[in-house]
GUDOMAR-751442 format. One record per atom (N, C-alpha, C): residue number from 1; atom name; x, y, z. Coordinates in pm, whole numbers, plus 50000, padded with zeros to 5 digits. Example, Ala and Ser with C-alpha at 12.3 -4.5 7.8 and 13.67 -1.06 7.14 Angstrom:
REM residues 2
   nr  atom      x      y      z
    1     N  51319  49431  50780
    1    CA  51230  49550  50780
    1     C  51320  49670  50780
    2     N  51285  49775  50708
    2    CA  51367  49894  50714
    2     C  51290  50003  50787
This chain:
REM residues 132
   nr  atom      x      y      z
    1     N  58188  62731  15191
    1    CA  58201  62680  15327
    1     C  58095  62746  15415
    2     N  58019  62636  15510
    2    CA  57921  62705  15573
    2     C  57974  62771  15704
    3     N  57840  62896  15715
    3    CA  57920  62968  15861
    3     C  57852  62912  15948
    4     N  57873  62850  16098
    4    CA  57824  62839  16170
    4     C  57790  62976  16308
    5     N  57678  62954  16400
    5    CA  57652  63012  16495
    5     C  57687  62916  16619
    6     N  57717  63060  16772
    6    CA  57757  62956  16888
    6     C  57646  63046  16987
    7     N  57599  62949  17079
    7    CA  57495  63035  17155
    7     C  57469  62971  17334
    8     N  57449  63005  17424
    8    CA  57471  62920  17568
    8     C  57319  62883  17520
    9     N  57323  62733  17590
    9    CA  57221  62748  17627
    9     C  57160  62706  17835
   10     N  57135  62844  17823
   10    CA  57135  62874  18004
   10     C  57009  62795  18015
   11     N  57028  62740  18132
   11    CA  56922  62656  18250
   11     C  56933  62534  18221
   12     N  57036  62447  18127
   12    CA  57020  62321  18089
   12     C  57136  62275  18139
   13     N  57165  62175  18251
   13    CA  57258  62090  18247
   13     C  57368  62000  18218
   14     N  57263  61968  18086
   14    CA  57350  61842  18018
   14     C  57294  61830  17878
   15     N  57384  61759  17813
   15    CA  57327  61767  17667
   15     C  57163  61651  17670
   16     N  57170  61551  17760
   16    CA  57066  61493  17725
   16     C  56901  61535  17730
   17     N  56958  61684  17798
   17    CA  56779  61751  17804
   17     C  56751  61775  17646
   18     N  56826  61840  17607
   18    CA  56832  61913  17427
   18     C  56822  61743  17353
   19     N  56875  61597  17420
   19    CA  56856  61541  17315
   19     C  56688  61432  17348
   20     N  56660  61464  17499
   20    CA  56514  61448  17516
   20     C  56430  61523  17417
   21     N  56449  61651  17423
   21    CA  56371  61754  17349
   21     C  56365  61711  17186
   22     N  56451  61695  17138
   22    CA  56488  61703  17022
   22     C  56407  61537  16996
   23     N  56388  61433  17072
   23    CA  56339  61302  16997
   23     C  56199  61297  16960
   24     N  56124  61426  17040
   24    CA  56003  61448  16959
   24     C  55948  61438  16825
   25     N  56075  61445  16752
   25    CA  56073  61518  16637
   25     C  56030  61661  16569
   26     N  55999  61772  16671
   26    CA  55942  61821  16633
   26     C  56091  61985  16607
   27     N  56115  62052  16510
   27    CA  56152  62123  16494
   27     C  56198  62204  16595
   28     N  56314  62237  16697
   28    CA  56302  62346  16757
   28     C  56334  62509  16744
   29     N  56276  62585  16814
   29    CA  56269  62728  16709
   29     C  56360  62814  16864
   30     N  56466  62855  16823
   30    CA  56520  62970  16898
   30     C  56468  63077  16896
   31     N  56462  63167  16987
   31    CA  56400  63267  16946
   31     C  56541  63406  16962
   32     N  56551  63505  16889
   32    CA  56661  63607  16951
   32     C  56610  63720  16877
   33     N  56655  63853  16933
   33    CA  56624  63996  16910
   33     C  56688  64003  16785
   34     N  56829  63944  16791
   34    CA  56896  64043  16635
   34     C  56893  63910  16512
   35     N  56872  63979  16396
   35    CA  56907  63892  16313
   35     C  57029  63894  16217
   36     N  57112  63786  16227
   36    CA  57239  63770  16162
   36     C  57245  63832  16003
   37     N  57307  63921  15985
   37    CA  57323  64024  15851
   37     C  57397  63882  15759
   38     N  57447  63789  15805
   38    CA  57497  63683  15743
   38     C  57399  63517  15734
   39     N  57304  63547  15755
   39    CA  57247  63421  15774
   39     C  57216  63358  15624
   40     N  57252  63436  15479
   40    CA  57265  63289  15362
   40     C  57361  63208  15410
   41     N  57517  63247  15436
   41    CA  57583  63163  15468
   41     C  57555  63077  15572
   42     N  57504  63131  15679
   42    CA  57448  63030  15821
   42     C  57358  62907  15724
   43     N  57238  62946  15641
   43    CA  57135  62842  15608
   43     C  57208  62762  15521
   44     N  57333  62771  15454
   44    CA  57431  62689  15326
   44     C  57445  62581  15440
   45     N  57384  62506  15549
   45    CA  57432  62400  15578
   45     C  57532  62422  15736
   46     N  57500  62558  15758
   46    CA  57522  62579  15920
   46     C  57473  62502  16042
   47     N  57526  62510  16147
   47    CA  57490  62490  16263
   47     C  57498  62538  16382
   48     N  57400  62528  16503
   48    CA  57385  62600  16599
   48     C  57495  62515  16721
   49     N  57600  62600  16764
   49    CA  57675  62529  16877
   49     C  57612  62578  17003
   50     N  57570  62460  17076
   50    CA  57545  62503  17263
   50     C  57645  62496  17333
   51     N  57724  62593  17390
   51    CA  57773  62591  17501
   51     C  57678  62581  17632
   52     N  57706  62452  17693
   52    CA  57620  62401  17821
   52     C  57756  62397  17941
   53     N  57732  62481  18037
   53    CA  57823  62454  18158
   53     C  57938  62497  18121
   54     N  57967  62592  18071
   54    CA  58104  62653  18006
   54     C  58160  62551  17908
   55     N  58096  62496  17839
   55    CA  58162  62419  17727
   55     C  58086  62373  17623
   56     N  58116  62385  17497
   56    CA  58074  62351  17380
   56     C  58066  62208  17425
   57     N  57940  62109  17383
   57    CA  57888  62028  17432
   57     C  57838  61933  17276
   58     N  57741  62018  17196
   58    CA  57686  61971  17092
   58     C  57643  62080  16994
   59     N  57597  62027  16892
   59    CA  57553  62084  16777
   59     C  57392  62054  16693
   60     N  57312  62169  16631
   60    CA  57232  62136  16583
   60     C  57192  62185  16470
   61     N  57210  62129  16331
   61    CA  57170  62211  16227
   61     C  57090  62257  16209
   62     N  57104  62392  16098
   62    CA  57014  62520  16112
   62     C  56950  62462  15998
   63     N  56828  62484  15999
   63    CA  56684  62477  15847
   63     C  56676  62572  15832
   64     N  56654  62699  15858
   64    CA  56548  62829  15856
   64     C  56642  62934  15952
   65     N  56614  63067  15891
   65    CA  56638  63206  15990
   65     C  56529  63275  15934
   66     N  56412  63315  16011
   66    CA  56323  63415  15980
   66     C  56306  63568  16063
   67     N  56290  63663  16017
   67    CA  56276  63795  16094
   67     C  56082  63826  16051
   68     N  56070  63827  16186
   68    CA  55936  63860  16219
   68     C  55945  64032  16278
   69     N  55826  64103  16209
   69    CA  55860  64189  16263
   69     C  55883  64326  16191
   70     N  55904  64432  16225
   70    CA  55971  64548  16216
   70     C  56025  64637  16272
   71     N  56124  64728  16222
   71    CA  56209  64791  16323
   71     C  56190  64751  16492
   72     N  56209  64842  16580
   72    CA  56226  64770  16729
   72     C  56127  64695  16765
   73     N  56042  64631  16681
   73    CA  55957  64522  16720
   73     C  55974  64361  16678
   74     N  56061  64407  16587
   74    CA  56189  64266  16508
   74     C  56180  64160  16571
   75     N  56209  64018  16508
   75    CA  56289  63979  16606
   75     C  56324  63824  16477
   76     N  56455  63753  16541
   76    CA  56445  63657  16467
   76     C  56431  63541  16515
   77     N  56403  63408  16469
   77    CA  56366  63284  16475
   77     C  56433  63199  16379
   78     N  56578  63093  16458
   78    CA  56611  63004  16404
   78     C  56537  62884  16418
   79     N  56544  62841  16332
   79    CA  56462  62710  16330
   79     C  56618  62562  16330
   80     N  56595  62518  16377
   80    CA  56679  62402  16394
   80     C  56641  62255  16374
   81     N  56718  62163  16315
   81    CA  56654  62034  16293
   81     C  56608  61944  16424
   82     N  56564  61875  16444
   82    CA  56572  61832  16575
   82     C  56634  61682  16638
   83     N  56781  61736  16567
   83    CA  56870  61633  16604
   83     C  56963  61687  16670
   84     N  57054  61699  16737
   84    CA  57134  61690  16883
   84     C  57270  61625  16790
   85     N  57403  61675  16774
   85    CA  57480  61604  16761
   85     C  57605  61643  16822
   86     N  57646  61537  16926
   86    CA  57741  61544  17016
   86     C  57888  61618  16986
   87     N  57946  61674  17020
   87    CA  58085  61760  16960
   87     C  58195  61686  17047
   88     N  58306  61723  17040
   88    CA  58430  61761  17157
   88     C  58407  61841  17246
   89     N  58393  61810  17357
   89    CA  58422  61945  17435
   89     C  58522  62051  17406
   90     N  58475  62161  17409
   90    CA  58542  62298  17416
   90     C  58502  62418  17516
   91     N  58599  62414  17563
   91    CA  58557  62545  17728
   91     C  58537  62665  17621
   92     N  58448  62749  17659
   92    CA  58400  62854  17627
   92     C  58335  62930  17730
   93     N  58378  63084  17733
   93    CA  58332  63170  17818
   93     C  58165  63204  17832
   94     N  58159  63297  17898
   94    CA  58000  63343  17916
   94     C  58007  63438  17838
   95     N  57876  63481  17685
   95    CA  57886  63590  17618
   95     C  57715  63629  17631
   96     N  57695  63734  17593
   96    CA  57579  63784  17579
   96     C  57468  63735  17419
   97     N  57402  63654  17414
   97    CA  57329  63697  17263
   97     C  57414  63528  17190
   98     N  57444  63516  17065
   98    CA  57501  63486  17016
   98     C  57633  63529  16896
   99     N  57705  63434  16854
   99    CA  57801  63455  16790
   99     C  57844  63391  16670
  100     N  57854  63468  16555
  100    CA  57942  63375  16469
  100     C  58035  63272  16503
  101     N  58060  63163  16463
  101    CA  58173  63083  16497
  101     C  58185  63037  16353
  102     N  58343  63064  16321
  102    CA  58397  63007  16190
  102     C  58426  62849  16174
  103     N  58374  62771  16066
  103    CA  58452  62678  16049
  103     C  58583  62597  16062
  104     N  58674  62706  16119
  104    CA  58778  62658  16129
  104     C  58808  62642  16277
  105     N  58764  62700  16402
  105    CA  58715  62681  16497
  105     C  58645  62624  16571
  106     N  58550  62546  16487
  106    CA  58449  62412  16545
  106     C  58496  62305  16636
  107     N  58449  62239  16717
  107    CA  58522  62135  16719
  107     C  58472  62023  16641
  108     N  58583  61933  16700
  108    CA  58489  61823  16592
  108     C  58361  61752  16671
  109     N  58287  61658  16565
  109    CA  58177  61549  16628
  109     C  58214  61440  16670
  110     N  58157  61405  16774
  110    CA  58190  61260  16879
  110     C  58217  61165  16830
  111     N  58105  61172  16685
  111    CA  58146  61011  16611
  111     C  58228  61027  16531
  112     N  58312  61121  16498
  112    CA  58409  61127  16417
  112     C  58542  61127  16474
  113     N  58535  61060  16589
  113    CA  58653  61063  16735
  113     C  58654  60956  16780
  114     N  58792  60926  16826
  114    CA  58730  60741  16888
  114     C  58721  60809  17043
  115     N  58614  60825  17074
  115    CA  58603  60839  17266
  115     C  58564  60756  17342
  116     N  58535  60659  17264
  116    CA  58480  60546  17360
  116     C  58383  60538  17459
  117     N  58378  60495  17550
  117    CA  58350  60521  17644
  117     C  58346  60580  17768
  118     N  58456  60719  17737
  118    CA  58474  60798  17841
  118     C  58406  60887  17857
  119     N  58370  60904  18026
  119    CA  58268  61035  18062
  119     C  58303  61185  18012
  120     N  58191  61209  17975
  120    CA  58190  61357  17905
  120     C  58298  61447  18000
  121     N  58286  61447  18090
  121    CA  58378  61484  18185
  121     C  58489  61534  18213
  122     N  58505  61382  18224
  122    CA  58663  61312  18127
  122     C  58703  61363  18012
  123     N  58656  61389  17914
  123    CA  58664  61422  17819
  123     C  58697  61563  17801
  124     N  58635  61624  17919
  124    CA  58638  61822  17836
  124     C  58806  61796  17962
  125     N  58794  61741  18041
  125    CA  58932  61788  18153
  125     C  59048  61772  18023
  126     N  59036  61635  17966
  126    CA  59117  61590  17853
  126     C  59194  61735  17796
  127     N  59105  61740  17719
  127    CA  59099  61867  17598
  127     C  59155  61991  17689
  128     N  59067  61991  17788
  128    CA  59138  62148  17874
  128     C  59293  62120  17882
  129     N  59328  61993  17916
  129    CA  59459  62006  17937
  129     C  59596  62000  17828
  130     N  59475  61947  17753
  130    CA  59545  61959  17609
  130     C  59628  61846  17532
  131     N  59563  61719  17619
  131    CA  59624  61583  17621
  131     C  59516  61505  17519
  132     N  59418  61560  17452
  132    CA  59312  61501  17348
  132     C  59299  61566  17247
């Protein structure tokens, strides 16, 4: 079972900037100081969760974890596919860095939900209240 990672991503609004970005096609590369002591399991088919606006928003699978670098000059670089795939909303706090997030904790993906046509919005109030 793959492990996934959860990470904010600060200054972005809405998921459709990450899915502007992402139609380039071109790979996007995170950049972070520490590197995950667990990242075979992350690359078995992991993914990167954004919390946007206090809420898990979407998902993007991981290709690559590389450490550039040495001792305090380190650093690592996820590489991510550059597809965008929509989740459930899930409220999530403000953390520093990133985090493991277990499989069993995920939420699920949009298309694997009937949501229809309701605003994203709509959707996380849903879930907050515990009626989705």
């Amino acid at each position: 079972m793959s492990l996934h990672m959860i990470k904010l991503c600060v200054g972005v609004s809405d998921v459709e900037w990450l899915e502007t970005r992402a139609a380039s096609g071109q790979p996007l590369v995170v950049h972070t100081r520490m590197t995950p002591k667990r990242a075979a399991e992350i690359e078995d088919g992991g993914s990167l969760y954004w919390v946007i606006k206090g809420s898990i928003a979407c998902r993007q699978p991981i290709v690559d974890i590389t450490t550039l670098g040495e001792g305090k000059e380190s650093r690592c670089e996820i590489t991510l596919e550059p597809r965008v795939i929509r989740t459930a909303p899930m409220a999530r706090r403000p953390f520093q860095g990133w985090r493991y997030f277990e499989p069993k904790d995920v939420p699920a993906d949009i298309d694997t939900l009937d949501a229809g046509e309701a605003p994203d919005e709509l959707v996380r109030q849903l879930r907050e209240l515990g009626a989705w």
